[in-house]
Residue frames as qw, qx, qy, qz and C-alpha x, y, z in Angstrom:
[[0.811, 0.282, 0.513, 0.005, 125.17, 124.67, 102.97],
 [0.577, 0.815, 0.044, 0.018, 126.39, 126.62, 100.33],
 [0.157, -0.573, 0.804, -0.013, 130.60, 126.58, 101.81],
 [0.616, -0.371, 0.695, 0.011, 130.22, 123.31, 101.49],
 [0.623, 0.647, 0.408, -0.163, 129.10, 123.00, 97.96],
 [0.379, 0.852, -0.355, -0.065, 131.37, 125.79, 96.24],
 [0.161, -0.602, 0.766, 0.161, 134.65, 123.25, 97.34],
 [0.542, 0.270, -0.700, -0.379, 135.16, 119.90, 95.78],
 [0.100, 0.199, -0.880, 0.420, 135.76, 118.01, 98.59],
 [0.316, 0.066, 0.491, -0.809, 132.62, 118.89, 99.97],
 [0.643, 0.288, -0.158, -0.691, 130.67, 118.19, 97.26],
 [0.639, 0.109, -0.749, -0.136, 131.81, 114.44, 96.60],
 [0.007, -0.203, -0.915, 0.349, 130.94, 113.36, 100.24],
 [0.372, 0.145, 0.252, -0.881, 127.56, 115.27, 99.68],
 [0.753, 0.159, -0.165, -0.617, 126.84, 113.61, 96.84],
 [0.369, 0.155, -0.909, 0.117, 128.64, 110.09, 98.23],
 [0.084, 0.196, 0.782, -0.585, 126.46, 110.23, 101.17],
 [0.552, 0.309, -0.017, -0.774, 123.45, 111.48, 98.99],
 [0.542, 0.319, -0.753, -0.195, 124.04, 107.94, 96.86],
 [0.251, 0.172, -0.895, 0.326, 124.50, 106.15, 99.96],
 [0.455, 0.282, 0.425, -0.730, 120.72, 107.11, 101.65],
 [0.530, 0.464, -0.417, -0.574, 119.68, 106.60, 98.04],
 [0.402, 0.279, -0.872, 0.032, 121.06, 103.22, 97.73],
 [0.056, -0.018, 0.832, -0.552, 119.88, 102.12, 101.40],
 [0.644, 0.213, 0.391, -0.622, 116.31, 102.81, 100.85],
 [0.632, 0.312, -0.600, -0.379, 116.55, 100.71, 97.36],
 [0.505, 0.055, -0.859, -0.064, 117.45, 98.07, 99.31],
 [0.250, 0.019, 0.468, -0.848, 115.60, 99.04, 102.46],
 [0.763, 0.180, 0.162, -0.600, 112.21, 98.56, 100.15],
 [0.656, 0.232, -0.544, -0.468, 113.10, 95.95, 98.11],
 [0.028, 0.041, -0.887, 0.459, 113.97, 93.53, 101.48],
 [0.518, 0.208, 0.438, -0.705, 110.28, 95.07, 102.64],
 [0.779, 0.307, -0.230, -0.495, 108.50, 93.31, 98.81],
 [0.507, 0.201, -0.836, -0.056, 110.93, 90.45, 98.92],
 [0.102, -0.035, -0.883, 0.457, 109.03, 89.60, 102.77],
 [0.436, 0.099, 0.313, -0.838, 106.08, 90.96, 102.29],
 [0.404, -0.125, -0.833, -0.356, 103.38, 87.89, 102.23],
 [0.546, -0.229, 0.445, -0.672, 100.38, 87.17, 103.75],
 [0.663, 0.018, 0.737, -0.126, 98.44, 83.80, 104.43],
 [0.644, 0.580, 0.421, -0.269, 96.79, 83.79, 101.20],
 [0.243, 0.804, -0.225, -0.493, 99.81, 84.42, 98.70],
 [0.880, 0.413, -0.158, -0.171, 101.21, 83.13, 95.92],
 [0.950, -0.244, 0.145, 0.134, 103.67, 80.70, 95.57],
 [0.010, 0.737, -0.453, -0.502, 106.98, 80.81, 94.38],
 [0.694, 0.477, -0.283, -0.460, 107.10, 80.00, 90.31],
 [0.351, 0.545, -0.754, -0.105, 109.71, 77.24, 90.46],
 [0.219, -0.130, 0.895, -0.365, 107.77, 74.94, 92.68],
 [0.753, 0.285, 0.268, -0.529, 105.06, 74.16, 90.14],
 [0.582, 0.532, -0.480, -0.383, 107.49, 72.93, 87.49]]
């Protein structure tokens, strides 16, 4: 782990692929809150006006 660190190279896909895992679960959970409903929830706001 540590060769791959001390070069540059290495280090920008570490931290491109560190970003990318990062990124994936952001949208990973927010997919899970935007579906997550049960019988009993609320509505959505723009269908009361």
């Amino acid at each position: 782990m540590k060769k791959i660190t001390r070069n540059e190279l290495g280090r920008h896909m570490l931290f491109f692929v560190g970003k990318t895992i990062f990124y994936f679960c952001i949208i990973l959970m927010l997919i899970y809150l935007y579906h997550y409903k049960n019988v009993q929830g609320g509505t959505f706001i723009y269908n009361e006006f």
